[in-house]
C-alpha positions in Angstrom: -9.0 -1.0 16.5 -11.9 -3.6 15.5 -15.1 -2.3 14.4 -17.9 -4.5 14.7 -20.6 -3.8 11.8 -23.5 -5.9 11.0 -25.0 -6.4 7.7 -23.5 -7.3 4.0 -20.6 -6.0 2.3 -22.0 -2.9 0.2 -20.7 0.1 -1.9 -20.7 2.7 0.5 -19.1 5.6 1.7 -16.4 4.7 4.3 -13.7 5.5 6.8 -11.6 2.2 5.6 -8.4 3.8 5.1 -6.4 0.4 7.0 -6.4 3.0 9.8 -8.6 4.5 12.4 -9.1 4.4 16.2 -7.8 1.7 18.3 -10.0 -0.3 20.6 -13.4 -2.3 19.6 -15.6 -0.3 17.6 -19.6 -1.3 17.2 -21.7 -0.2 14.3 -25.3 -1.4 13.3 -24.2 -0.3 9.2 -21.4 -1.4 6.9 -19.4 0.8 5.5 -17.0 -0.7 3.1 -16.4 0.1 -0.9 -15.9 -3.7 -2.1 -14.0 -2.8 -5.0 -11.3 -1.2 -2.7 -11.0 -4.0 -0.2 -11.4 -6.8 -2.8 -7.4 -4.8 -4.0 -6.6 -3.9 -0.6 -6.9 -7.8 0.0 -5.4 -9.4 -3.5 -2.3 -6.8 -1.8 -2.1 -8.8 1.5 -2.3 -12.3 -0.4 0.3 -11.8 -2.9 2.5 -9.9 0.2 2.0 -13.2 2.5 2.9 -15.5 -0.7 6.1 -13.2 -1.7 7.1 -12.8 1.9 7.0 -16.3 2.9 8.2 -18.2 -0.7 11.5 -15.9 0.1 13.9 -16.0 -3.0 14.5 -19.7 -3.2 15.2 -21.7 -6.3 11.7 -23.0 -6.6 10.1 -20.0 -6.2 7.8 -19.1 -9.1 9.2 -16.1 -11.1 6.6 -13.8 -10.7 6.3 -14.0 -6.7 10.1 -13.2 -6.8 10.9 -9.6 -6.9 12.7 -8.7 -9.3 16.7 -8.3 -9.6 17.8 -5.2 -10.9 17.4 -4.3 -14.4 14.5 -7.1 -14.7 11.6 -5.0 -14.8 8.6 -5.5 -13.2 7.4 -9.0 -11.8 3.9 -9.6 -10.1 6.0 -9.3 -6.5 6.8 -6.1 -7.3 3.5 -4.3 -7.9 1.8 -5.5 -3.9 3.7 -3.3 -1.9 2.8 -0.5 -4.3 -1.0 -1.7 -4.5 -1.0 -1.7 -0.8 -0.3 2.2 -0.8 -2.2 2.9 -3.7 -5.1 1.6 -1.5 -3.7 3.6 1.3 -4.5 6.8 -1.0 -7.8 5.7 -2.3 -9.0 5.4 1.0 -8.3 8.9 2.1 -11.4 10.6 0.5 -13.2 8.5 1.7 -12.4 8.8 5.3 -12.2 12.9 5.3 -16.0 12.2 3.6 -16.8 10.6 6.3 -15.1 12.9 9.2 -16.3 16.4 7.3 -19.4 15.1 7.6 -19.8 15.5 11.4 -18.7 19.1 10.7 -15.3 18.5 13.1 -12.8 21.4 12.9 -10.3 21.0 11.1 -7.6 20.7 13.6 -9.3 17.5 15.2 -9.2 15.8 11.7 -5.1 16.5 11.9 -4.4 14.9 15.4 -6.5 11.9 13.9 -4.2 11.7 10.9 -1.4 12.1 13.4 -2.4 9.9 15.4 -2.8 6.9 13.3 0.5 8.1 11.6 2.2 7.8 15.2 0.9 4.4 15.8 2.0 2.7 12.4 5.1 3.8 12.9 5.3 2.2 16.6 4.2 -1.0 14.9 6.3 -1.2 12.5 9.2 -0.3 14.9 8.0 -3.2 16.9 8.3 -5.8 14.6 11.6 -4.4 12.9 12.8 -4.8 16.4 11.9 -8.2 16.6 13.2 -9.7 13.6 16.6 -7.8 14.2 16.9 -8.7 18.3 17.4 -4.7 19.1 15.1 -1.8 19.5 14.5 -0.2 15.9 13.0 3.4 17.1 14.5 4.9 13.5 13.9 2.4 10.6 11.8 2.8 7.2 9.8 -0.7 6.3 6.3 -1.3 5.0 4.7 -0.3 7.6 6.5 3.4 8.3 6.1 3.9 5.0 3.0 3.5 4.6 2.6 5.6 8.0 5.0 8.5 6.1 2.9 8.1 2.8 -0.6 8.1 4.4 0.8 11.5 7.0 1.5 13.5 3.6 -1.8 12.4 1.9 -4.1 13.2 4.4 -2.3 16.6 5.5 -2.5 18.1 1.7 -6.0 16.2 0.9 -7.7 19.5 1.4 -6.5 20.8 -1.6 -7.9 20.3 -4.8 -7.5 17.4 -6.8 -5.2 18.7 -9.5 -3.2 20.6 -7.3 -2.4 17.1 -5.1 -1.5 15.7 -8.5 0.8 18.7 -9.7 2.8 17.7 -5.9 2.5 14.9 -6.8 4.2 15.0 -10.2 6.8 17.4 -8.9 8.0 14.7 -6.2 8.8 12.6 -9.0 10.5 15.0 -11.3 12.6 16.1 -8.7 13.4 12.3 -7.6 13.8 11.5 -11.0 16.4 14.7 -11.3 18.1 13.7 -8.1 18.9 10.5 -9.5 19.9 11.4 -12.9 21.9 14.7 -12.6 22.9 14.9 -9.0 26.8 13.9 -9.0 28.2 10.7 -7.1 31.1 11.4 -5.2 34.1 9.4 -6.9 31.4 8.2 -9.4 29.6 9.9 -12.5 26.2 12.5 -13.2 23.4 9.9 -13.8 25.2 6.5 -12.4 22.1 4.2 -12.5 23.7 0.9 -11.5 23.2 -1.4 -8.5 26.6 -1.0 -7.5 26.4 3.1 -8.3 23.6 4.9 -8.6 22.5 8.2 -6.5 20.2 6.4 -4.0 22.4 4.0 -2.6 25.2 6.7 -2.0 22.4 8.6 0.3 21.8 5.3 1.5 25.1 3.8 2.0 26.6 7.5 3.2 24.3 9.1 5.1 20.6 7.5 5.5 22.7 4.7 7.0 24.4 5.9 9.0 21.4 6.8 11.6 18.9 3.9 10.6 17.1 5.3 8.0 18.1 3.2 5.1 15.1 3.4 2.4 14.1 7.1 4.0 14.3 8.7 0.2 11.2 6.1 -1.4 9.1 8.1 0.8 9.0 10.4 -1.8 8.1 8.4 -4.5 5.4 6.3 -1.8 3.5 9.9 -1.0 3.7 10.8 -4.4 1.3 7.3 -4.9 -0.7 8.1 -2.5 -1.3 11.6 -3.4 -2.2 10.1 -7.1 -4.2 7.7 -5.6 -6.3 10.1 -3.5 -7.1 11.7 -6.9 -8.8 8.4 -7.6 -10.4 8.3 -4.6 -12.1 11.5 -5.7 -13.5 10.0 -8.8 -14.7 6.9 -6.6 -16.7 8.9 -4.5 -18.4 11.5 -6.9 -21.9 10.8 -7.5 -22.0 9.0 -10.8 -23.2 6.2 -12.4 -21.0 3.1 -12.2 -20.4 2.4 -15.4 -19.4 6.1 -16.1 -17.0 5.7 -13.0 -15.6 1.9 -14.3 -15.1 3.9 -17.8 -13.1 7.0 -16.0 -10.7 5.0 -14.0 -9.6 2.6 -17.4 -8.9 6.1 -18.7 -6.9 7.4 -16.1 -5.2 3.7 -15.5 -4.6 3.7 -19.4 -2.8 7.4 -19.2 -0.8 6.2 -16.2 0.6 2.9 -18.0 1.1 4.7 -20.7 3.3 7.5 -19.0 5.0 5.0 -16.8 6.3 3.4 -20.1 7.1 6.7 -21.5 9.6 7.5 -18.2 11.1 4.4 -17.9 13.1 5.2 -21.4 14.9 7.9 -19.2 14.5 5.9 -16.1 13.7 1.9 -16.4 11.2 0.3 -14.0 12.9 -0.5 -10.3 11.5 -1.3 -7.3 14.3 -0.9 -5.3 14.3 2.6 -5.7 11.3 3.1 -6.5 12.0 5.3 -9.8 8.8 7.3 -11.1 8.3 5.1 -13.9 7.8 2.1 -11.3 5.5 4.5 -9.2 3.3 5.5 -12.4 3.1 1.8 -13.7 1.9 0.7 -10.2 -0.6 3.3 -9.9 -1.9 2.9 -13.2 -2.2 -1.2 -12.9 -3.7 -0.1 -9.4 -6.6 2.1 -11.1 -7.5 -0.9 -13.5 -8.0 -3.6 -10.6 -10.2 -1.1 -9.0 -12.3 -0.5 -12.3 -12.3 -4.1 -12.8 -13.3 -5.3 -9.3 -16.3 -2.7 -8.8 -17.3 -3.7 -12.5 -17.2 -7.0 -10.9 -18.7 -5.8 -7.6 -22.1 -4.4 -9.4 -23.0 -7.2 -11.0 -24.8 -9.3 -8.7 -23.9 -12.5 -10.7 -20.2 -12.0 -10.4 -19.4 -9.9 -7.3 -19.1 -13.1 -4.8 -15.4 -14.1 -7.2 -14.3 -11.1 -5.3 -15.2 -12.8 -1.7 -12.0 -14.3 -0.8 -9.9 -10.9 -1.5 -12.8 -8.7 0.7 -12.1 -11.0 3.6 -8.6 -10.0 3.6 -9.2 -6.7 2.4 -11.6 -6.4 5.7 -8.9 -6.6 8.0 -5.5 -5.9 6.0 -3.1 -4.2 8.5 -4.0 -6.8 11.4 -3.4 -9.7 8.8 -0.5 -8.4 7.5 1.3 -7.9 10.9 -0.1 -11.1 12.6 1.3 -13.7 10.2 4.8 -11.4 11.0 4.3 -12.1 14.6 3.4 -15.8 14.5 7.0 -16.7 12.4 8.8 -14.0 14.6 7.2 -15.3 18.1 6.2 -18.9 17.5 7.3 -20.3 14.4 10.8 -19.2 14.5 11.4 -20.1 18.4 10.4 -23.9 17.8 12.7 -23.9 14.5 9.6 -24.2 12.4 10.2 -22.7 8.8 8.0 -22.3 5.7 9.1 -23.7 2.5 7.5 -23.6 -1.1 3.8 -24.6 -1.9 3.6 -26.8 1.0 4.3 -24.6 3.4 3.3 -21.7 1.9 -0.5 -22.4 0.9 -1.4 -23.9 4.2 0.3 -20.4 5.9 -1.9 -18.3 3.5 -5.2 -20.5 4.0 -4.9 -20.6 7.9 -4.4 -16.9 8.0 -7.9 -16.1 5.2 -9.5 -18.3 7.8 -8.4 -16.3 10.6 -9.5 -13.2 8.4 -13.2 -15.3 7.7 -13.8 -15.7 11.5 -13.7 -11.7 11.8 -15.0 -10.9 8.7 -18.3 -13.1 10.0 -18.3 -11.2 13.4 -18.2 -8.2 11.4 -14.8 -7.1 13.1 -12.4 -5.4 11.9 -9.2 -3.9 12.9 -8.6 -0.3 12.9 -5.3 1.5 13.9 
């Protein structure tokens, strides 16, 4: 949906989760945490760069994801921001739903909802890039919807409870991979060629579409640690006493990501825990550092050009998607390196500045 708002950007409380109601929306107060969309937005940028630069030879290492057994480049970290985001945003949408004293059932078929529509999205443009109907397919997009479903439907439990599911999804993900046995292969196989993922993948998942359908358990487990942050974001504090509690908990996240990835390294592509824990620690520093940023008036407009995109971050991730899939690609246009690239990036903020100015934005 878009929701018109009028007024300035401010810290407030907020039902900015990338998803709500379709349709036009008009409000007479804003309702965005700056902080949030200012990551939410740096997310979309470095996805539109990574996306579009592609693999090639001049593309810069960082914005290139990286091969297996690489570690962790810049590339790597947006997707995982993006959820982390996701997560954040829950509290502050169930803040904002209790608050109207709705039953509890109501605040369900919402999450529902939006979960159902994601996934028809992202359906739609898998579809179109592969030329057949994708009804059973896990990209960005059903992920996140998958992610966002479990985080919302456990969010009303307490904190450390959501973050004791949280861990157990990634001890038992990190067991599956370790010490479940590979047919033909051995216990704890952790190769691109062998390793206990792609055998789901490759045997089974496969098989029916749902190549990718095991991150989702790694992806909720973000979002249910970042919904823990979301808690501390919210609770009445002082800032500086909230900026100092999320470089703790970011610090302790780091530092356990690091810990993990001497039993299992760092890998996006299947998303091992140590990956998950070093995104979601780098996640909770941004968001210190941004809303440190964001409360000091002389400072908080270098985080301008990430809100605007932040503002509107589903519609301008899937909009650039549609314009390659639908009009670039039919007239054999392509985007290649800097040139093509930074132009693609700077129409699409503009695009995102014209909303952001009519106080629209998109909700699903």
């Amino acid at each position: 949906m878009l929701a018109k708002t009028n007024g300035s950007t401010q810290n407030l409380k907020a039902d900015n989760v990338s998803v709500s109601n379709v349709g036009l929306i008009h409000s007479s107060k804003p309702s965005r945490f700056v902080a949030l969309d200012a990551l939410r937005g740096l997310a979309i940028i470095l996805m539109l760069f990574v996306n579009n630069f592609g693999r090639s030879a001049e593309t810069p290492v960082q914005l290139r994801h990286a091969g297996w057994g690489e570690g962790v480049h810049l590339a790597d970290l947006a997707f995982p921001w993006f959820l982390f985001c996701v997560g954040v945003a829950i509290p502050f949408s169930a803040a904002g739903f209790y608050s109207k004293n709705e039953p509890q059932w109501k605040f369900d078929l919402r999450v529902m909802r939006r979960t159902l529509i994601l996934l028809a999205i992202g359906a739609i443009l898998d579809s179109m890039w592969d030329r057949r109907l994708e009804l059973f397919s896990i990209g960005v997009l059903q992920t996140i919807a998958l992610a966002y479903l479990v985080g919302s439907i456990i969010y009303e439990l307490h904190g450390y409870r959501r973050l004791g599911i949280a861990f157990v999804g990634l001890i038992a993900y990190w067991f599956m991979i370790k010490y479940m046995p590979i047919p033909g292969g051995h216990v704890g196989a952790f190769s691109e060629s062998e390793n206990f993922i792609r055998h789901l993948n490759s045997n089974y998942l496969g098989q029916v579409g749902l190549w990718n359908a095991t991150r989702i358990i790694p992806a909720a487990s973000l979002v249910l640690i970042s919904t823990f942050i979301g808690d501390v974001v919210i609770r009445k504090d002082t800032d500086l006493r909230k900026i100092f509690r999320l470089a703790i908990i970011g610090g302790i996240l780091v530092a356990m990501g690091f810990v993990w990835s001497f039993s299992l390294p760092f890998n996006k592509w299947v998303w091992t825990p140590s990956y998950v824990l070093l995104s979601a620690g780098t996640g909770v520093f941004l968001l210190a550092i941004f809303h440190f940023i964001s409360v000091g008036k002389k400072y908080s407009g270098v985080l301008f050009p990430f809100v605007v995109f932040g503002s509107n971050a589903i519609l301008l991730y899937v909009l650039p998607i549609l314009s390659k899939g639908l009009i670039l690609s039919p007239l054999h246009i392509y985007i290649h390196g800097w040139i093509g690239v930074v132009p693609f990036v700077v129409f699409w903020w503009l695009v995102a500045w014209f909303l952001y100015r009519r106080r629209l934005f998109f909700r699903v």
